[in-house]
C-alpha positions as CSV (number, residue, x, y, z in Angstrom):
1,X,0.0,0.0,0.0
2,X,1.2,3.7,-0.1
3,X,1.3,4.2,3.2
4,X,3.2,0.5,3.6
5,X,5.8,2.5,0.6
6,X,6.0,5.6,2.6
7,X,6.8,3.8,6.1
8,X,9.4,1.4,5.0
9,X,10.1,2.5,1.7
10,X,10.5,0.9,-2.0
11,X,11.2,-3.2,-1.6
12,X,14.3,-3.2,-3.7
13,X,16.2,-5.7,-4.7
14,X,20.0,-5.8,-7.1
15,X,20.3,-8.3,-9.7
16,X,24.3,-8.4,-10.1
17,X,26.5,-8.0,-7.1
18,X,29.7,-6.9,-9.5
19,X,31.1,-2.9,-8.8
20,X,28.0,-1.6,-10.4
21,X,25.7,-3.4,-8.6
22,X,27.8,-3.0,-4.9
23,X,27.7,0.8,-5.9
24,X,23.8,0.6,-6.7
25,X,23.3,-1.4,-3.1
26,X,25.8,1.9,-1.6
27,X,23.5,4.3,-2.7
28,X,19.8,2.7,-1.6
29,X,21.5,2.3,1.6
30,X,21.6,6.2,2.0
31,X,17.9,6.9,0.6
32,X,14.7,6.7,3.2
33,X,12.7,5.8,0.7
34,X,14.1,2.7,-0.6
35,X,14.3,-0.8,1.6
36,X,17.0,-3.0,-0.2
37,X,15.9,-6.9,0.7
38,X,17.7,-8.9,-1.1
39,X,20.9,-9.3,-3.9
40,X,21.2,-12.1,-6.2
41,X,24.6,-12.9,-8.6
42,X,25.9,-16.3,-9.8
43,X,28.8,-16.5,-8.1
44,X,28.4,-17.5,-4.7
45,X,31.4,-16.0,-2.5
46,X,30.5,-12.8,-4.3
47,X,26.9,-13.4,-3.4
48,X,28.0,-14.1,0.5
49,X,30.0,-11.1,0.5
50,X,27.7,-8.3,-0.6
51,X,24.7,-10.3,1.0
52,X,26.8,-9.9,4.0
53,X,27.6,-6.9,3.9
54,X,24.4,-5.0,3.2
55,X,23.0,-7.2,5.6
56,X,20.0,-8.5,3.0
57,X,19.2,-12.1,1.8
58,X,21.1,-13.9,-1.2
59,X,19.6,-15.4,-4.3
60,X,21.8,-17.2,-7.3
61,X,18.5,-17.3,-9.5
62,X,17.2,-13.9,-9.7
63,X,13.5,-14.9,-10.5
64,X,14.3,-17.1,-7.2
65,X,14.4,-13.7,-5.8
66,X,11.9,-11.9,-7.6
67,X,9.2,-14.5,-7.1
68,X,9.8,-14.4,-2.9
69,X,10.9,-11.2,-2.8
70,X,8.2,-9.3,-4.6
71,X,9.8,-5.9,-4.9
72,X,8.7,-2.4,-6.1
73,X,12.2,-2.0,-7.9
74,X,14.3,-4.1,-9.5
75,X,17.7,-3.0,-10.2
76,X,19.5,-4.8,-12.9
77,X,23.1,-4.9,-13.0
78,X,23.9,-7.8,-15.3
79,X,26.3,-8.3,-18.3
80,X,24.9,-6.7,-22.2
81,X,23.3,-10.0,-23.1
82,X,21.3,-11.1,-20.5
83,X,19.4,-7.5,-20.4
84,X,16.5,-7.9,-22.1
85,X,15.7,-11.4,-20.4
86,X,16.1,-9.8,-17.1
87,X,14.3,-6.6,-18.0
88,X,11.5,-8.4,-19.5
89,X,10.8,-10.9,-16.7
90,X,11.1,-8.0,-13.9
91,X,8.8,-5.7,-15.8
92,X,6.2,-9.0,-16.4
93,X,6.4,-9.7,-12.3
94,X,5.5,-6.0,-12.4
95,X,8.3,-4.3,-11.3
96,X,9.8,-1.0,-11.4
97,X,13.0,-1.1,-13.6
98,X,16.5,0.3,-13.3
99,X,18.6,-1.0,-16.2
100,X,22.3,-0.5,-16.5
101,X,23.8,1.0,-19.5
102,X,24.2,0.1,-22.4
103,X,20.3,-0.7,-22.4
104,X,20.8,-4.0,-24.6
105,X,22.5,-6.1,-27.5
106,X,20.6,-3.6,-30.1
107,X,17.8,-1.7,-30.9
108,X,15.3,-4.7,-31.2
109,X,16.2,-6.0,-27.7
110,X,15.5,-2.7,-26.5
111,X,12.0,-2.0,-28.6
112,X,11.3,-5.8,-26.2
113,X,12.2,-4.1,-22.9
114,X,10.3,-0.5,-23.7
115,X,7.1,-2.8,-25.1
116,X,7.2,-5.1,-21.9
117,X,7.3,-2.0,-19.3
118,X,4.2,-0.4,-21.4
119,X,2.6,-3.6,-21.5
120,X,3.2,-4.3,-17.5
121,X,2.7,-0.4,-16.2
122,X,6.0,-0.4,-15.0
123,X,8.5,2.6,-14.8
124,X,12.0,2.2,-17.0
125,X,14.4,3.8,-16.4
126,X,18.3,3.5,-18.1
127,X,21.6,3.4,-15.8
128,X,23.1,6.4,-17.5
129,X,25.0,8.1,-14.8
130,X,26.4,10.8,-17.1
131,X,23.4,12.7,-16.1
132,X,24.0,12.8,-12.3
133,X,27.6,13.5,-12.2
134,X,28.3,16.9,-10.6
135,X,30.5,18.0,-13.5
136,X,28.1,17.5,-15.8
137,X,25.3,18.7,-14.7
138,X,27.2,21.8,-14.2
139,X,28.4,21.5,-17.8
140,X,24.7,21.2,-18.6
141,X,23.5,24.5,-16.4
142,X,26.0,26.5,-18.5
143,X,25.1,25.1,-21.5
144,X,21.4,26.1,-20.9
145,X,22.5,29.4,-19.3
146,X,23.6,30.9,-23.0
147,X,26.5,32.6,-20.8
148,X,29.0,31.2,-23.6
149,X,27.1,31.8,-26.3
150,X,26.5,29.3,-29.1
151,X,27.4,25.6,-28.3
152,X,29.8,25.3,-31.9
153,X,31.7,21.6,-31.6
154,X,32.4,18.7,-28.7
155,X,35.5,16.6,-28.5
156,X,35.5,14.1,-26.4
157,X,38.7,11.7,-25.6
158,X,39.2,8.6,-23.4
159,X,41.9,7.0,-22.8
160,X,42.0,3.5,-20.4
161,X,44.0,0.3,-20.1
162,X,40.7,-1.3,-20.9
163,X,41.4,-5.2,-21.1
164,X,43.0,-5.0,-17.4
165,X,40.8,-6.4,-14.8
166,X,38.0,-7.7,-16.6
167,X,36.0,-10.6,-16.5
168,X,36.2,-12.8,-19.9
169,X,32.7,-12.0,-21.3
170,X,33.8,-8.1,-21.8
171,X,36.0,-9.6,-24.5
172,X,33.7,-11.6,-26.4
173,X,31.4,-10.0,-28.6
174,X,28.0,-11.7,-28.0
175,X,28.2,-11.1,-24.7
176,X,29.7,-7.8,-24.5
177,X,27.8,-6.3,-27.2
178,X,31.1,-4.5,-28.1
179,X,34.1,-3.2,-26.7
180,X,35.6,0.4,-25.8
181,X,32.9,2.3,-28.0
182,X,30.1,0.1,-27.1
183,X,30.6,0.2,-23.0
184,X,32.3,3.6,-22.5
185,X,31.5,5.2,-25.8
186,X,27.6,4.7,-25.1
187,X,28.6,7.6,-21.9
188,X,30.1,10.0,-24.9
189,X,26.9,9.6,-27.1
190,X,24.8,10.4,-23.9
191,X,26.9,13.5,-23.9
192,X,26.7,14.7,-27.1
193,X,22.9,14.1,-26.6
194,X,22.4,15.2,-23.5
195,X,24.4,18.5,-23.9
196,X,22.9,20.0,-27.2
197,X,19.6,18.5,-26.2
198,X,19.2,16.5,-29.3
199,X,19.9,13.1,-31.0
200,X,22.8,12.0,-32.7
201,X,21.3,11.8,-37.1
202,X,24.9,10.3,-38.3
203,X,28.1,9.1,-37.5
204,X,31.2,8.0,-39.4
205,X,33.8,5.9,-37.4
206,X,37.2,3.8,-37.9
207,X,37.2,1.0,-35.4
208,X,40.8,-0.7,-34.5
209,X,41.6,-4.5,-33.3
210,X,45.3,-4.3,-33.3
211,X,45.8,-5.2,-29.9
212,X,42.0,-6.7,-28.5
213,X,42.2,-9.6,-26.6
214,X,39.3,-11.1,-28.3
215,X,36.4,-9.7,-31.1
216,X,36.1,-6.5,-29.7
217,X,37.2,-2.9,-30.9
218,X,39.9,-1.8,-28.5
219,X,40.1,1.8,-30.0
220,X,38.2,4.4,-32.6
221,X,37.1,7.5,-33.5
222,X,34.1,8.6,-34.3
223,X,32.9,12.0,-36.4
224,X,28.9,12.6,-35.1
225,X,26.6,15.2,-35.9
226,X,23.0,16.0,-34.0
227,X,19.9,16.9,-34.9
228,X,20.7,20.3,-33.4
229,X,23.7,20.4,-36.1
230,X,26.6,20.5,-33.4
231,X,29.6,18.1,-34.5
232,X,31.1,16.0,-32.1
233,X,34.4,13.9,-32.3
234,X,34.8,11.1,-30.1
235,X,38.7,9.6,-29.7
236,X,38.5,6.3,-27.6
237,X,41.6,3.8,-26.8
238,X,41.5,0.7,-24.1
239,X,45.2,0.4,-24.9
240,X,46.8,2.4,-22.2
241,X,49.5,4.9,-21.8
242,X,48.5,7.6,-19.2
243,X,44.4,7.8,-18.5
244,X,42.3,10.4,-19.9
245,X,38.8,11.5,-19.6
246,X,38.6,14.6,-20.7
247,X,35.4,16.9,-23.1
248,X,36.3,20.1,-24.6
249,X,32.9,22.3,-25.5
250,X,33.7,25.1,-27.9
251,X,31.3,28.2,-27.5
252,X,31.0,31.3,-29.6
253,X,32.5,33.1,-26.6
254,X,34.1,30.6,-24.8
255,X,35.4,27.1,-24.0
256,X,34.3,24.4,-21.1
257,X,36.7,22.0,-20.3
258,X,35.5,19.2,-18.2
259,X,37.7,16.2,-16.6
260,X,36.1,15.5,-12.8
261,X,36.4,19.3,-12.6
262,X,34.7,22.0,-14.9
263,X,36.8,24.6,-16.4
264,X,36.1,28.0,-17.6
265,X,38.1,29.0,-21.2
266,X,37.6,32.9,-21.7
267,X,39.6,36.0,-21.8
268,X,43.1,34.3,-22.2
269,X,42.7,32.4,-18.7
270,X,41.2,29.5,-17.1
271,X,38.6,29.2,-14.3
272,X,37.5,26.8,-12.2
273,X,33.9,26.0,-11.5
274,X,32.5,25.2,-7.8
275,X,30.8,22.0,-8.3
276,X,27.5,20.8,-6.1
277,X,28.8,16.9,-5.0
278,X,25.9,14.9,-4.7
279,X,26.1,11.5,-5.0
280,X,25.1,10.6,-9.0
281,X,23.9,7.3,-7.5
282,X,21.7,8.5,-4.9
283,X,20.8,11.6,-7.4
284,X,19.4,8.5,-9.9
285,X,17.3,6.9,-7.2
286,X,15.6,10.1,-6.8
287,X,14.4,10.2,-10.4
288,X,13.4,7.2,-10.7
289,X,10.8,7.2,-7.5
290,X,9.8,10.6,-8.6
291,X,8.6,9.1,-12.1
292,X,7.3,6.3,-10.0
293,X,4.6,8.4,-8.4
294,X,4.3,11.2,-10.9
295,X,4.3,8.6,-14.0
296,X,6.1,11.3,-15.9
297,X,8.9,10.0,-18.2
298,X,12.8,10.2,-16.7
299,X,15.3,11.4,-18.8
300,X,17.1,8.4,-19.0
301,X,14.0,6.6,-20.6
302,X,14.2,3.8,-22.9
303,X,13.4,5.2,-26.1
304,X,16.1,8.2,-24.9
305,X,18.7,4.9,-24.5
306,X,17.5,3.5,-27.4
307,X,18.8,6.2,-29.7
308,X,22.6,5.8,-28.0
309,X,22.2,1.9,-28.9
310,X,21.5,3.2,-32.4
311,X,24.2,5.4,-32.6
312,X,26.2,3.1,-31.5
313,X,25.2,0.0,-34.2
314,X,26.1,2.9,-36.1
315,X,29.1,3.2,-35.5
């Protein structure tokens, strides 16, 4: 009942207990409104572990879990390929959804998920933190504030030693979905998106295997334009060297440079922004039970995260 949801909160549970999903479980722990129960993964001493330390019950079959549990929300913090099987099962049970990016294998999986949270009354909602961070959302307030002018060009470069640390399915295409430009390169389409406030109408890319581990891209670049007409280059390599994450937004009368920090371009001198540090997490929680109740779309919907999956088959 609502009063039941008010008292003890959203019945939540995490499918996954990898980082993302420990980092999901983090953030409900913060939030009055949610009431984590239970965790389920495959693995069983990393099932123990977070079970353990969240203090919540374990599952190794996720329906196990959803089927006991019976939860409001259902996080899902599972490998590419077992999205829309999870998603659609969750949303059929009737529960509210928060997917991790990328949404799914490709845009048909994720036409399934959208159809089976109409079809159940269920609230979707996609994992893309790039909305929450505190950099960006400053990057976004500026953007809308017109105090640089015109919004002209992005670049966007990331640099990581990609194939450290990684379990084997990251490597292998049908279970990945793709490598550096599908599972980091979905976060620089969301920007490009997200900051002109339109949808990316073409790309043209090179995609490089030299040095992959297995059948995924390791590296690329990628020429975009939006709807809006702003051009965005994307430079991604998993190959090393020293670690970069860095956009550069060119402005009629200006330039933002954002890293973790937001940087002010103007007059012949740099200025740093003051940042408001929320926690993204927490910050995505929030949305998601505000759509809950209101029934008004978030704006990391599943037809917004279906147009990155695009881009990226695209590409």
């Amino acid at each position: 009942s609502e009063r039941q949801v008010a008292r003890l909160g959203y019945r939540t549970v995490v499918i996954g207990a990898g980082n993302i999903g420990i980092t999901h479980l983090k953030a409900a722990k913060r939030m009055d409104e949610i009431e984590t129960v239970a965790v389920s993964d495959t693995l069983p001493e990393r099932l123990s572990q977070a079970a353990e330390q969240f203090g919540i019950r374990g599952y190794e079959d996720y329906r196990d879990m959803i089927a006991k549990e019976k939860p409001d929300i259902a996080v899902v913090a599972l490998p590419p390929f077992l999205h829309r099987d999870a998603a659609v099962y969750c949303a059929e049970q009737g529960c509210h959804l928060l997917l991790e990016k990328p949404m799914a294998m490709n845009q048909a999986q994720c036409d399934e998920i959208i159809e089976a949270a109409r079809r159940n009354g269920v609230t979707l909602m996609i994992g893309h933190t790039v909305h929450y961070m505190p950099a960006n959302r400053k990057v976004k307030e500026i953007i809308d504030s017109g105090t640089l002018g015109k919004l002209i060009m992005i670049n966007d470069r990331r640099y990581v030693s990609y194939f450290d640390n990684r379990l084997d399915w990251f490597f292998k295409k049908e279970l990945s979905g793709g490598g550096i430009l599908f599972n980091l390169g979905s976060h620089s389409i969301d920007k490009l998106q997200w900051f002109t406030g339109s949808r990316v109408k073409k790309v043209k890319a090179f995609t490089d295997y030299s040095a992959s581990p297995g059948d995924i891209e390791g590296a690329g670049t990628v020429f975009a334009e939006t709807e809006s007409g702003v051009p965005g280059i994307i430079f991604h390599s998993g190959y090393g060297g020293v670690g970069t994450n860095e956009t550069e937004l060119i402005f009629t009368d200006g330039i933002l440079k954002l890293d973790y920090r937001v940087m002010i371009g103007r007059n012949k001198e740099w200025q740093e922004v003051e940042l408001d540090r929320q926690d993204p997490y927490v910050m995505q929680f929030e949305e998601l039970i505000r759509s809950i109740r209101t029934g008004e779309e978030t704006s990391c919907s599943g037809e917004y995260a279906k147009s990155i999956i695009a881009a990226i088959e695209a590409i």
